[in-house]
PDB file of N, CA, C and O in Angstrom:
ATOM      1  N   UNK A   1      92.139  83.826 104.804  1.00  0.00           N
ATOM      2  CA  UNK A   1      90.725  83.990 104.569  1.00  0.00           C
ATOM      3  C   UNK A   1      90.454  84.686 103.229  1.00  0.00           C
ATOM      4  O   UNK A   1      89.572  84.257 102.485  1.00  0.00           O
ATOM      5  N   UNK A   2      91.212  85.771 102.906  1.00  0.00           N
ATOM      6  CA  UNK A   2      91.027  86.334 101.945  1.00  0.00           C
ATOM      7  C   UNK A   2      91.017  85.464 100.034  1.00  0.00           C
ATOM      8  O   UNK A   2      90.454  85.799  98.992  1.00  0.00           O
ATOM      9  N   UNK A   3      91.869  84.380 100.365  1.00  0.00           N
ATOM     10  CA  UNK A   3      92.062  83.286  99.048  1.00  0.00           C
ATOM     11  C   UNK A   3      91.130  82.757  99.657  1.00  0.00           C
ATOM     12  O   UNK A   3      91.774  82.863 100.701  1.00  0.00           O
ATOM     13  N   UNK A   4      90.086  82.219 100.032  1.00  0.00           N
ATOM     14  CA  UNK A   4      89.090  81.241 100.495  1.00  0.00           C
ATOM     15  C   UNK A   4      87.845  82.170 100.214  1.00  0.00           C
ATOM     16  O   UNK A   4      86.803  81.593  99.902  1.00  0.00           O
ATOM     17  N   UNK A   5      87.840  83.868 100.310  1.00  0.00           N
ATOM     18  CA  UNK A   5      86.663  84.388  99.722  1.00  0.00           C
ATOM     19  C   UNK A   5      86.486  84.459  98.357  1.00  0.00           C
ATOM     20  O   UNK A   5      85.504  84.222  97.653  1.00  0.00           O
ATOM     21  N   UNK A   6      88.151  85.005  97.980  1.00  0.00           N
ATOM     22  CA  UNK A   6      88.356  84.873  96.141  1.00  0.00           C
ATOM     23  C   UNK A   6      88.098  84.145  95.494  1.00  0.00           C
ATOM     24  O   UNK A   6      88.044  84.444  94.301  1.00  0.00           O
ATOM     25  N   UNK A   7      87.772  82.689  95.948  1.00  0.00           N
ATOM     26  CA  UNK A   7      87.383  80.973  95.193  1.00  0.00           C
ATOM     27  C   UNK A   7      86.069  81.190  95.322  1.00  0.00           C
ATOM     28  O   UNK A   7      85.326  80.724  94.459  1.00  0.00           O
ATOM     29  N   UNK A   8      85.399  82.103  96.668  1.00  0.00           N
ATOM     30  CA  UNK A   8      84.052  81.507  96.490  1.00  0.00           C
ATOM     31  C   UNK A   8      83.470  82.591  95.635  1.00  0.00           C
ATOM     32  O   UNK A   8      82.317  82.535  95.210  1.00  0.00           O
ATOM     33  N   UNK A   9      84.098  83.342  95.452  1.00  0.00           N
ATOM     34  CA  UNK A   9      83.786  84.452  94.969  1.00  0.00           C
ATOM     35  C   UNK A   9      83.988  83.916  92.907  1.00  0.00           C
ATOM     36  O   UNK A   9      83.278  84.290  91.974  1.00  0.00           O
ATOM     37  N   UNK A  10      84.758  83.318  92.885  1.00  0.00           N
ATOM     38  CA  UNK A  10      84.915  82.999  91.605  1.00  0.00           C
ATOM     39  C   UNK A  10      84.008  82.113  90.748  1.00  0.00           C
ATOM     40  O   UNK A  10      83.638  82.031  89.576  1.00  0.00           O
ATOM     41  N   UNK A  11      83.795  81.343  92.198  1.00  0.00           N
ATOM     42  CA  UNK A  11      82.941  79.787  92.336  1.00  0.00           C
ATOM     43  C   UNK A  11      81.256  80.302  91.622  1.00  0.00           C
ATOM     44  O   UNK A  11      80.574  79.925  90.669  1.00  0.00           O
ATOM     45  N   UNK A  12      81.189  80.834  92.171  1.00  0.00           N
ATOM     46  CA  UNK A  12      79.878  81.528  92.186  1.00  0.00           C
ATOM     47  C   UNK A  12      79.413  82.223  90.810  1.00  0.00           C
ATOM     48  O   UNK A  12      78.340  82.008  90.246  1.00  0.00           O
ATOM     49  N   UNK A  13      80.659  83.297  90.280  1.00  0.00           N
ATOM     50  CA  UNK A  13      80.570  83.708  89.233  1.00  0.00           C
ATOM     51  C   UNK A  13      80.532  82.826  88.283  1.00  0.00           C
ATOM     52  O   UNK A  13      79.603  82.886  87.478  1.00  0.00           O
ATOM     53  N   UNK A  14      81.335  82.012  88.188  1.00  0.00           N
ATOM     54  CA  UNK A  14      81.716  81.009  87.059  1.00  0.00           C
ATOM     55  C   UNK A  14      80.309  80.012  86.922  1.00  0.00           C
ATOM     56  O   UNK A  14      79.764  80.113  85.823  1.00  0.00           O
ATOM     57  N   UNK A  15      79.791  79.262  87.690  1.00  0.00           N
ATOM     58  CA  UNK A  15      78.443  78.895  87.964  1.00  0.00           C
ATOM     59  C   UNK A  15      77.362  79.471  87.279  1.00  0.00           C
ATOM     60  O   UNK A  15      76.789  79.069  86.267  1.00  0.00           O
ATOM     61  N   UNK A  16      77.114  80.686  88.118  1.00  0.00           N
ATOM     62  CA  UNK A  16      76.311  81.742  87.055  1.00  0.00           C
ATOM     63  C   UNK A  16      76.486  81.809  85.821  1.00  0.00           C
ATOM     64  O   UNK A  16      75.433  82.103  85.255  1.00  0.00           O
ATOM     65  N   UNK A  17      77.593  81.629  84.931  1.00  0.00           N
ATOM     66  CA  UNK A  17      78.038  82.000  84.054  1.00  0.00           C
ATOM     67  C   UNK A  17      77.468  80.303  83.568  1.00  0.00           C
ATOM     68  O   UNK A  17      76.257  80.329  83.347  1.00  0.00           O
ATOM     69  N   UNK A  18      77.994  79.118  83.401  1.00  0.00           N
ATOM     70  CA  UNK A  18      78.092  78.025  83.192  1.00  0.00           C
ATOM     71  C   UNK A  18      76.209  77.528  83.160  1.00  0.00           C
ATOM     72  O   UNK A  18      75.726  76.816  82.281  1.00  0.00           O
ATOM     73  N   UNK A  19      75.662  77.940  83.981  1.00  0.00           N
ATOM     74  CA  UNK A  19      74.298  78.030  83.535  1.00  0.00           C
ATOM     75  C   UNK A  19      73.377  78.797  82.927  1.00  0.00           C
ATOM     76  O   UNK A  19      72.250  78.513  82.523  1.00  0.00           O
ATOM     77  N   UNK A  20      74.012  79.846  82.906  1.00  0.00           N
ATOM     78  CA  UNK A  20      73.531  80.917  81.667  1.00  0.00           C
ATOM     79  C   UNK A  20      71.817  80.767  82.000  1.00  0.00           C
ATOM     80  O   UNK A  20      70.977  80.000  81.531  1.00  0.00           O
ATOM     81  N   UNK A  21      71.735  81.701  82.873  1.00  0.00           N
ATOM     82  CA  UNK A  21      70.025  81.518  82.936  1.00  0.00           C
ATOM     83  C   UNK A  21      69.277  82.920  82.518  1.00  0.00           C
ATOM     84  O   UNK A  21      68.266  83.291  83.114  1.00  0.00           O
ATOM     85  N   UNK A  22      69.725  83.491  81.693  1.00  0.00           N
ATOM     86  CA  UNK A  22      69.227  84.729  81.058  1.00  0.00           C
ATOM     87  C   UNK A  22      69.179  84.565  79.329  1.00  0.00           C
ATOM     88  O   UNK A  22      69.606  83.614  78.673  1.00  0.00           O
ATOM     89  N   UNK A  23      68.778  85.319  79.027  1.00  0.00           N
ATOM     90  CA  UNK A  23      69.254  85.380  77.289  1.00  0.00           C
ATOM     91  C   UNK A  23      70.401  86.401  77.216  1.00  0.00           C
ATOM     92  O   UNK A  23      71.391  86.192  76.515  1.00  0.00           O
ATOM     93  N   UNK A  24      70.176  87.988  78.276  1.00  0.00           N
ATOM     94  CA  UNK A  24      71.651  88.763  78.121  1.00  0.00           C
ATOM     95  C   UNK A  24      71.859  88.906  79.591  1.00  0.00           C
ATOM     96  O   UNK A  24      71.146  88.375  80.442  1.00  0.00           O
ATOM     97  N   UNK A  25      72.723  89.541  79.785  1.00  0.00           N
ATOM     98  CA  UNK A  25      73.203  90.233  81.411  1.00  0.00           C
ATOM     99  C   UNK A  25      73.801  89.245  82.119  1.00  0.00           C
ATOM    100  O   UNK A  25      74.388  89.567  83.152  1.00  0.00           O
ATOM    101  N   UNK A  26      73.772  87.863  81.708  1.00  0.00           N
ATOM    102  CA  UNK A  26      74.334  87.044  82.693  1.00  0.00           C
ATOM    103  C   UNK A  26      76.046  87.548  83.342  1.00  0.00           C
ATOM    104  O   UNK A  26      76.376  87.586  84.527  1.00  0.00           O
ATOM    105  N   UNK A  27      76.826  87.855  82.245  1.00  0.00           N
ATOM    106  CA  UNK A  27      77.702  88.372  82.860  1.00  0.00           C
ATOM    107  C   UNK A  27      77.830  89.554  84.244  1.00  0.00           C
ATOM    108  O   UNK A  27      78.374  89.678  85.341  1.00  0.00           O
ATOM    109  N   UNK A  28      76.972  90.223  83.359  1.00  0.00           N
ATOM    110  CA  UNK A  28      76.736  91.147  84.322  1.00  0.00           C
ATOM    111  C   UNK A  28      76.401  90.836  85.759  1.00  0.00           C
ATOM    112  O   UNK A  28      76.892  91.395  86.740  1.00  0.00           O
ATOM    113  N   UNK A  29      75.069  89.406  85.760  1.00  0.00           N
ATOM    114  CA  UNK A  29      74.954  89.160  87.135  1.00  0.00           C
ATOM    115  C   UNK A  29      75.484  88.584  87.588  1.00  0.00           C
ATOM    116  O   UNK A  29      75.208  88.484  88.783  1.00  0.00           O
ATOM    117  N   UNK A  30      76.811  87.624  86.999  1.00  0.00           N
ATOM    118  CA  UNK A  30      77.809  86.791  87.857  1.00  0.00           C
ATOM    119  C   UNK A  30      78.937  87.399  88.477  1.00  0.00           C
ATOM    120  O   UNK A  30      79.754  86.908  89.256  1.00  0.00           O
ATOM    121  N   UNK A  31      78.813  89.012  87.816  1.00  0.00           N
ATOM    122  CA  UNK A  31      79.911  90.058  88.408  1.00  0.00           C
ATOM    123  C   UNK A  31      79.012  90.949  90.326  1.00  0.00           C
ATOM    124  O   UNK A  31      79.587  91.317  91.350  1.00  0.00           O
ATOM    125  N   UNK A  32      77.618  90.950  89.986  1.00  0.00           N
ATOM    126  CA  UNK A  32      76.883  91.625  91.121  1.00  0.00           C
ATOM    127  C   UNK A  32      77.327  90.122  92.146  1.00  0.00           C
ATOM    128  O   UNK A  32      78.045  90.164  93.145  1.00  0.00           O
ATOM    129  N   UNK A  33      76.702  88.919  91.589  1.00  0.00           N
ATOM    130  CA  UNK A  33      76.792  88.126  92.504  1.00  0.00           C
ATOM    131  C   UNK A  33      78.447  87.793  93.253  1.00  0.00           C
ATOM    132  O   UNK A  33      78.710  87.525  94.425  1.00  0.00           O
ATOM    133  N   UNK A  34      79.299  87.928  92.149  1.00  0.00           N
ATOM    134  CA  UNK A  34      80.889  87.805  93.247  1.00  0.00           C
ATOM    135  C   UNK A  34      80.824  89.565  93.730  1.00  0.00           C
ATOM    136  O   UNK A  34      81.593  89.638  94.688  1.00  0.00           O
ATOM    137  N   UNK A  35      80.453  90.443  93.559  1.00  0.00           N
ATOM    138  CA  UNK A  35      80.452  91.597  94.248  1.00  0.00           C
ATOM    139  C   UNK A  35      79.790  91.517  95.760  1.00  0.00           C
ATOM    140  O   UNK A  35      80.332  91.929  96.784  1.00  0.00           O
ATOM    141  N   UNK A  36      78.629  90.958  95.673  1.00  0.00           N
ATOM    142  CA  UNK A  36      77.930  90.750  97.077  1.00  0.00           C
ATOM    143  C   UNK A  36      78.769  89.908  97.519  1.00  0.00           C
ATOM    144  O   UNK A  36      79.403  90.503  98.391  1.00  0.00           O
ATOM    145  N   UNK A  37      79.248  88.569  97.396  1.00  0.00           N
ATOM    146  CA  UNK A  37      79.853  87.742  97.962  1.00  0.00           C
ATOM    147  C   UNK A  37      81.022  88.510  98.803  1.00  0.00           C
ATOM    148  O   UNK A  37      80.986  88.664 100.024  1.00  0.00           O
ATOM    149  N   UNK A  38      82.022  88.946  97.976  1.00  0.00           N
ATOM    150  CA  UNK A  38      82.904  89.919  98.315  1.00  0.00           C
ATOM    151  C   UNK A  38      82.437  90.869  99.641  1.00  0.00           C
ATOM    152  O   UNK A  38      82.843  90.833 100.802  1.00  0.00           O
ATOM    153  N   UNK A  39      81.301  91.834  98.921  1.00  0.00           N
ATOM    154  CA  UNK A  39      80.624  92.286 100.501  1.00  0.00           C
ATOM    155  C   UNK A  39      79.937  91.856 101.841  1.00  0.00           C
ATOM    156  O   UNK A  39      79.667  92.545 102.825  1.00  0.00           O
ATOM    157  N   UNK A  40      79.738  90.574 101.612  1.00  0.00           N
ATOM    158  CA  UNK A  40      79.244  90.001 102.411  1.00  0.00           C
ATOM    159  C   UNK A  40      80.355  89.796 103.860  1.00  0.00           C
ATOM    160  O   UNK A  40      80.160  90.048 105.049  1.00  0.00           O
ATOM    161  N   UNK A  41      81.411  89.301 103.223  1.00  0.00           N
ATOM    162  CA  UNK A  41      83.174  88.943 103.690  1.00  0.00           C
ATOM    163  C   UNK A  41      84.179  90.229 103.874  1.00  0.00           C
ATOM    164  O   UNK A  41      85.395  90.174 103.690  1.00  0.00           O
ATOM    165  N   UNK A  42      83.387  91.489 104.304  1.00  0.00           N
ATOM    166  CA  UNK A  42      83.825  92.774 104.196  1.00  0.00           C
ATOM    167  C   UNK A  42      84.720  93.393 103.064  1.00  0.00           C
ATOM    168  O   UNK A  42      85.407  94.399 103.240  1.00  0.00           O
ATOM    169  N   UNK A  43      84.645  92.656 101.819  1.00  0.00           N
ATOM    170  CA  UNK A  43      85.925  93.017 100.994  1.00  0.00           C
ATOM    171  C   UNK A  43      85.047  94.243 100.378  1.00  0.00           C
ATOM    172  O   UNK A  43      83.841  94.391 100.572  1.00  0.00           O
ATOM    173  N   UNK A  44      85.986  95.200  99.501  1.00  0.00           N
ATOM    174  CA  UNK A  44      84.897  95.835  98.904  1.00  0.00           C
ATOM    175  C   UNK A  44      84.444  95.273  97.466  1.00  0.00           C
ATOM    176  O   UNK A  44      84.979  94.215  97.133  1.00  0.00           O
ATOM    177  N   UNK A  45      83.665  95.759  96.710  1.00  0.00           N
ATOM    178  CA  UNK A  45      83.253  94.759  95.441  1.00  0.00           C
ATOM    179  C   UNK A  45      84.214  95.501  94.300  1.00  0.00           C
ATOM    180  O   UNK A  45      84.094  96.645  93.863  1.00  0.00           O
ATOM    181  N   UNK A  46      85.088  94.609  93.995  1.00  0.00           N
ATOM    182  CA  UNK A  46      86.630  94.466  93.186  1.00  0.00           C
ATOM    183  C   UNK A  46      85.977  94.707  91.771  1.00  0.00           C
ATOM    184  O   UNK A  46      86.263  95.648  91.030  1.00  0.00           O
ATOM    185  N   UNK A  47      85.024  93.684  91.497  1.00  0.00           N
ATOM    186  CA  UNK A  47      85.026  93.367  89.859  1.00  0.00           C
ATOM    187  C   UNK A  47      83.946  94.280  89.096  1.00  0.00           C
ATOM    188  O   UNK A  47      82.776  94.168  89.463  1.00  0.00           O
ATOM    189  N   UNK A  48      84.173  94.938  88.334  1.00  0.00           N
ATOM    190  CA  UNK A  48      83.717  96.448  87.626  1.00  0.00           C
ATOM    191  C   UNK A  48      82.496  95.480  86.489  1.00  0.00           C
ATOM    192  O   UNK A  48      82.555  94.625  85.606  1.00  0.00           O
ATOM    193  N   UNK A  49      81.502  96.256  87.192  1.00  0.00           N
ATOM    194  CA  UNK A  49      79.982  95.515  86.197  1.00  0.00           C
ATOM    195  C   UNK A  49      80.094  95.980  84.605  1.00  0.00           C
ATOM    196  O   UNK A  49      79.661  95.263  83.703  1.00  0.00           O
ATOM    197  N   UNK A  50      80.607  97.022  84.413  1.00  0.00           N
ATOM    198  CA  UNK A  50      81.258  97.679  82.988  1.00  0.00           C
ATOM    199  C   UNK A  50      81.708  98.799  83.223  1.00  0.00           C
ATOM    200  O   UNK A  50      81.647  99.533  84.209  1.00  0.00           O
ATOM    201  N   UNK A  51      82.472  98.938  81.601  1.00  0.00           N
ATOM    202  CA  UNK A  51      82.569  97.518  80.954  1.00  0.00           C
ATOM    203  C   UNK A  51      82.998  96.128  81.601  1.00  0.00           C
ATOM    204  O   UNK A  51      83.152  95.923  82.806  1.00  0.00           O
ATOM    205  N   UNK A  52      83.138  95.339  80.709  1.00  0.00           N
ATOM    206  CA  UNK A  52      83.723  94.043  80.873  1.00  0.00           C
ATOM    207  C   UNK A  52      85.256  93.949  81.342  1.00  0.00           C
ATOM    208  O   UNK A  52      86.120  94.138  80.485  1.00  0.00           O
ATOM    209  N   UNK A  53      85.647  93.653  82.717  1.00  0.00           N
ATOM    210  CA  UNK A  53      87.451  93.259  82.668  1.00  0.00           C
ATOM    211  C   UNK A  53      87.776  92.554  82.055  1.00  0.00           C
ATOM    212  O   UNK A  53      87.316  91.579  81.461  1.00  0.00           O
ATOM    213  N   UNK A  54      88.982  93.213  82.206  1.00  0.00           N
ATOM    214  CA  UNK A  54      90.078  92.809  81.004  1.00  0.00           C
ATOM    215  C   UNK A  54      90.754  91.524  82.160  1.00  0.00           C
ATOM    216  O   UNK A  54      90.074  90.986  83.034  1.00  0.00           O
ATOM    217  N   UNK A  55      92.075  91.261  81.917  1.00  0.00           N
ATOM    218  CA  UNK A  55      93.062  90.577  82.522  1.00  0.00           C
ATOM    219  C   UNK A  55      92.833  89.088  82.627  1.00  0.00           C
ATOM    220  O   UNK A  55      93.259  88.298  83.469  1.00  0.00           O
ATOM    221  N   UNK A  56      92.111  88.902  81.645  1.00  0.00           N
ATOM    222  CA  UNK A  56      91.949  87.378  80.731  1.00  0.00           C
ATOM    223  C   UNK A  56      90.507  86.897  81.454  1.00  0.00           C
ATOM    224  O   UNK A  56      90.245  85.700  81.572  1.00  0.00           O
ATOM    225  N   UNK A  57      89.696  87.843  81.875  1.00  0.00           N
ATOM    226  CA  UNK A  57      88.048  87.840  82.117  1.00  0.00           C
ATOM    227  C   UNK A  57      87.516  86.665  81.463  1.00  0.00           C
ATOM    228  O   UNK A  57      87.255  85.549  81.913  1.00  0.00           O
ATOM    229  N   UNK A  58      87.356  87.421  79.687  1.00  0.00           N
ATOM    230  CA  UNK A  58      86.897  86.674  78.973  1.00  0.00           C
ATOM    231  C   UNK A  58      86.852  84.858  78.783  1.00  0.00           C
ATOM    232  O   UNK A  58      85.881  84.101  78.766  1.00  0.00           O
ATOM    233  N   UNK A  59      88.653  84.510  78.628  1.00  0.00           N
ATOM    234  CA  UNK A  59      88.937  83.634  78.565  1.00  0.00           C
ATOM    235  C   UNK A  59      88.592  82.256  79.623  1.00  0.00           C
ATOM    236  O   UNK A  59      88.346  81.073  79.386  1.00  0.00           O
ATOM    237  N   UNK A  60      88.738  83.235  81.160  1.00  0.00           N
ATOM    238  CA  UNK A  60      88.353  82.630  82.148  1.00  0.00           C
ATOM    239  C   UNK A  60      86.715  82.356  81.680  1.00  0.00           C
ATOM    240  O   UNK A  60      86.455  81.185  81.402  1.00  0.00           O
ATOM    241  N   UNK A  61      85.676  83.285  81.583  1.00  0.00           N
ATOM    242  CA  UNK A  61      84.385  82.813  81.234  1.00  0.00           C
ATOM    243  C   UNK A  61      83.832  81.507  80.279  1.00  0.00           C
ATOM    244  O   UNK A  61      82.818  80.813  80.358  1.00  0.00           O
ATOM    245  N   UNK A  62      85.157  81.510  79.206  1.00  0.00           N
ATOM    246  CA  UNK A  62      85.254  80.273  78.283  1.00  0.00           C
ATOM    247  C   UNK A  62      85.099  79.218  79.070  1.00  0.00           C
ATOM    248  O   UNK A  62      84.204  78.432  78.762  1.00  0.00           O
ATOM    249  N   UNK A  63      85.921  78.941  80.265  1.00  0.00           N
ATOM    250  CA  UNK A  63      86.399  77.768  80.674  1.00  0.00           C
ATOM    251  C   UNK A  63      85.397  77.923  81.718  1.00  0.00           C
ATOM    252  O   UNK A  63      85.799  77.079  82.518  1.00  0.00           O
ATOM    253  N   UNK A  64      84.497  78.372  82.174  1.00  0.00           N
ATOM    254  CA  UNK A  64      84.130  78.686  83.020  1.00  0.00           C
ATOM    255  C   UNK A  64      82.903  77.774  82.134  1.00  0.00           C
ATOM    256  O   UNK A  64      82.350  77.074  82.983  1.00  0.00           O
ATOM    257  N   UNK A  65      82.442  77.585  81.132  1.00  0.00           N
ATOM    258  CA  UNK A  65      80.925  77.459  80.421  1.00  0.00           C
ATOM    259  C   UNK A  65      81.533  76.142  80.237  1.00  0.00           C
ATOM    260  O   UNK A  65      80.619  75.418  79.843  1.00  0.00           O
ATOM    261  N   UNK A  66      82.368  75.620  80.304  1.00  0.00           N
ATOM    262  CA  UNK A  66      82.776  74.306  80.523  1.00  0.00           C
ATOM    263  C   UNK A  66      82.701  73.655  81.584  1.00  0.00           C
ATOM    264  O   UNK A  66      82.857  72.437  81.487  1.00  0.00           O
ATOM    265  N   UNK A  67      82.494  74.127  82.658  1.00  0.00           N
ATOM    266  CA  UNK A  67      82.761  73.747  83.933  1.00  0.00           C
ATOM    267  C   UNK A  67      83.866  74.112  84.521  1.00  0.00           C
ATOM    268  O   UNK A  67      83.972  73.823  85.713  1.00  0.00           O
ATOM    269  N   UNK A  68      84.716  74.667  84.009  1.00  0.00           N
ATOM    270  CA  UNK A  68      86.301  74.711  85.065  1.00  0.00           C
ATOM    271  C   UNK A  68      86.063  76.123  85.362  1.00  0.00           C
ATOM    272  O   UNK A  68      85.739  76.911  84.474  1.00  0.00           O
ATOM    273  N   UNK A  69      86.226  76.497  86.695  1.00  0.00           N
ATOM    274  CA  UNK A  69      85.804  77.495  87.145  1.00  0.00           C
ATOM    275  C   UNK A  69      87.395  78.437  87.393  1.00  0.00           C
ATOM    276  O   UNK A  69      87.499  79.619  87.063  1.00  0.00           O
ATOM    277  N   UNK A  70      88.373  77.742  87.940  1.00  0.00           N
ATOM    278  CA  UNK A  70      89.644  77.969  88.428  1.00  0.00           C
ATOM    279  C   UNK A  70      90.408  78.900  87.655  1.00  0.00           C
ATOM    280  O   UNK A  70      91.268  79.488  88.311  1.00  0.00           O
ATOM    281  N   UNK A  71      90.336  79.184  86.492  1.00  0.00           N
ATOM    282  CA  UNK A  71      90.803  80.073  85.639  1.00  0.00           C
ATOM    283  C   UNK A  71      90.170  81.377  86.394  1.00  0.00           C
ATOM    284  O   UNK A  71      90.834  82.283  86.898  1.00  0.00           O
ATOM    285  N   UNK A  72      88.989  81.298  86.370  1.00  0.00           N
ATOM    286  CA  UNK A  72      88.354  82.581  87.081  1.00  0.00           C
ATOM    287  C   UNK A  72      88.899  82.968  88.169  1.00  0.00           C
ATOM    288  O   UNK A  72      89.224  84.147  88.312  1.00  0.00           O
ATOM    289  N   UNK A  73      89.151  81.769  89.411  1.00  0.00           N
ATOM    290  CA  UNK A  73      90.234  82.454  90.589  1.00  0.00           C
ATOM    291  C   UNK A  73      91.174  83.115  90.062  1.00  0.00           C
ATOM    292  O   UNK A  73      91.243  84.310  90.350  1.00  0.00           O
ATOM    293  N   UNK A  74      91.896  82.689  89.391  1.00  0.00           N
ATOM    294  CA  UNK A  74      93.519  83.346  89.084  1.00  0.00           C
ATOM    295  C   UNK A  74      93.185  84.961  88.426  1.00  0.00           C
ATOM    296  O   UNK A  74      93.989  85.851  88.704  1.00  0.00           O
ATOM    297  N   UNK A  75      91.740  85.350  87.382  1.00  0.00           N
ATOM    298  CA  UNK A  75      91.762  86.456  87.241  1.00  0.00           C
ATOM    299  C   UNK A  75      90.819  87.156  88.682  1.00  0.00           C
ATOM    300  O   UNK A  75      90.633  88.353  88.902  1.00  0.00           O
ATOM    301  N   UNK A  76      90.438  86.224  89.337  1.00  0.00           N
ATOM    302  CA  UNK A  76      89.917  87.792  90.855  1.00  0.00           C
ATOM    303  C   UNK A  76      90.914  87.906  91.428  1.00  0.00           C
ATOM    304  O   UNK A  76      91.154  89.059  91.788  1.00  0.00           O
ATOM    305  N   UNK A  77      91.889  86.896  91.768  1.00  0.00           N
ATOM    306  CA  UNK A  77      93.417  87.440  92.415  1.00  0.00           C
ATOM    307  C   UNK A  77      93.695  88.428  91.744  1.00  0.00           C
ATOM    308  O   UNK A  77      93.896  89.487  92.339  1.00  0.00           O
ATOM    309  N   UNK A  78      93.803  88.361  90.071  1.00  0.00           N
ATOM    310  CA  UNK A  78      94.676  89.672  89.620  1.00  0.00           C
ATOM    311  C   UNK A  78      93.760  90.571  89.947  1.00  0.00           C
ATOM    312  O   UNK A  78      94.119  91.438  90.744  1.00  0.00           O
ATOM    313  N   UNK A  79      92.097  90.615  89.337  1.00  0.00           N
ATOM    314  CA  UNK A  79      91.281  91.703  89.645  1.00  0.00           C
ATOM    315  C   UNK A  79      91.547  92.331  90.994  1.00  0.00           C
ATOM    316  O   UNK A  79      92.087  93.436  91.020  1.00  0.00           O
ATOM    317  N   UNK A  80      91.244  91.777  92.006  1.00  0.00           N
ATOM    318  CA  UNK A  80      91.595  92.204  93.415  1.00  0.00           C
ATOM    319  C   UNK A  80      92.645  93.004  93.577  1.00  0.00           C
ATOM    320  O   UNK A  80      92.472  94.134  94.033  1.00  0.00           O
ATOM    321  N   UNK A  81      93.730  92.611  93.278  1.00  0.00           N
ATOM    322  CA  UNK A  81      95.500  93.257  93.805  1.00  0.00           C
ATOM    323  C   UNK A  81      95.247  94.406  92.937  1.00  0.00           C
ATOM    324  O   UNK A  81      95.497  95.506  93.431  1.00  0.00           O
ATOM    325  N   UNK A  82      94.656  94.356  91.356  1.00  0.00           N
ATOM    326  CA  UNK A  82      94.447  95.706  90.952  1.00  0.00           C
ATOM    327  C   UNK A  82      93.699  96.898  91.250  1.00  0.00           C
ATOM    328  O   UNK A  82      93.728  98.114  91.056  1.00  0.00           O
ATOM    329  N   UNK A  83      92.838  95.773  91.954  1.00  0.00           N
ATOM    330  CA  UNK A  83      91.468  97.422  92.847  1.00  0.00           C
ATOM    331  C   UNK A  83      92.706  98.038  93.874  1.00  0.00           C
ATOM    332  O   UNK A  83      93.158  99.156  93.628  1.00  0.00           O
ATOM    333  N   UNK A  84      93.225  97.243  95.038  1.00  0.00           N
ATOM    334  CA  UNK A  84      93.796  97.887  95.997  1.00  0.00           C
ATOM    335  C   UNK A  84      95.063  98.427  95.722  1.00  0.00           C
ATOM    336  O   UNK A  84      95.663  99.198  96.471  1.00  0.00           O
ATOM    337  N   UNK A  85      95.556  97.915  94.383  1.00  0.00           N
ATOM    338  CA  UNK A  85      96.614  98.737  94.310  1.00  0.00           C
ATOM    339  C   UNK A  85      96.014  99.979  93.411  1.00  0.00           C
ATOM    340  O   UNK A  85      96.935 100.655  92.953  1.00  0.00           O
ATOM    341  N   UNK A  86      95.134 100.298  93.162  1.00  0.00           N
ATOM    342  CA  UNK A  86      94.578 101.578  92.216  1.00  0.00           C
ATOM    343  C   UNK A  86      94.128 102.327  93.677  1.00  0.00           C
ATOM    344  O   UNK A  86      94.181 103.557  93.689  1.00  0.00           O
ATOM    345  N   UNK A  87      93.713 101.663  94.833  1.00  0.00           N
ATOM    346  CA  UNK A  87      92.865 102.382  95.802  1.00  0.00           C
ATOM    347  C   UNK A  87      94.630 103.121  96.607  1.00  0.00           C
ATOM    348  O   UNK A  87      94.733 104.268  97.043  1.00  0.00           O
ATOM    349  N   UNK A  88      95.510 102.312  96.594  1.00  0.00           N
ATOM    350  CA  UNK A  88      96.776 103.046  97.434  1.00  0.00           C
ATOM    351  C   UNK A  88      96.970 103.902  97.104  1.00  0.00           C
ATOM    352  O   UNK A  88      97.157 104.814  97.909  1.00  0.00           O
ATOM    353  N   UNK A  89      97.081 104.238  95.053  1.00  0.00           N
ATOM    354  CA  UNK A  89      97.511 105.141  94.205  1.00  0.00           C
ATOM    355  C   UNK A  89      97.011 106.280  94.554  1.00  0.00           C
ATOM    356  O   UNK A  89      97.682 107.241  94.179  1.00  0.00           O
ATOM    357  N   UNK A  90      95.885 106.568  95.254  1.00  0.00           N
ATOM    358  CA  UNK A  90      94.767 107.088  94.840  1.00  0.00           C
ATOM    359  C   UNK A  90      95.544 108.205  96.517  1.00  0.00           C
ATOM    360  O   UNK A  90      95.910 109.350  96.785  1.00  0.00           O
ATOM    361  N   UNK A  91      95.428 107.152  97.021  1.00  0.00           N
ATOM    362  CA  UNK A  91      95.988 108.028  98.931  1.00  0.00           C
ATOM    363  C   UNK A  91      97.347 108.538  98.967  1.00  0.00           C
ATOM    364  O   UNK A  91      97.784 109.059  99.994  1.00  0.00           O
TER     365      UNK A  91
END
C-alpha cells in the first residue's frame, strides 16, 4: 500500500506542477497537495514545503512539465526513506 500512496502522491504533484496554474508557489502547492495526500493515507507529510528538496526534486519537476511524472516517484521513495530514517535518528 505504501508504493501505491507514493505514485499517487507523486501523480498529483507532478500534475500540479505540469499545469502550472499560478504565476509563483506552484511548487509549493504540489508539495501541500502530495502532503495531504500522504495524510489522508495516514503517512505523515514527508516532502518539506522549504526550502526546495534536494535528491533530484528539481530534475524530476523538469520531466514532470513534460508529462512524465515517474521520475517524481523515484524521488518520494527517496524523500520518504529519508523522513523515517531522520525520524529513527532522532529516537
Amino acid at each position: 500500500m505504501l508504493a501505491a500512496v507514493l505514485e499517487v502522491c507523486a501523480w498529483a504533484h507532478a500534475e500540479w506542477v505540469r499545469i502550472h496554474p499560478f504565476a509563483n508557489g506552484n511548487g509549493r502547492s504540489a508539495r501541500l497537495w502530495a502532503n495531504g495526500i500522504a495524510m489522508r493515507y495516514n503517512l505523515p507529510p514527508f516532502v518539506r514545503l522549504r526550502p526546495r528538496p534536494d535528491a533530484g526534486y528539481a530534475a524530476a519537476g523538469a520531466q514532470a512539465m513534460r508529462g512524465n511524472w515517474q521520475p517524481t516517484v523515484t524521488v518520494f521513495r527517496r524523500l520518504f526513506r529519508r523522513f523515517v530514517a531522520a525520524l529513527s535518528e532522532r529516537s
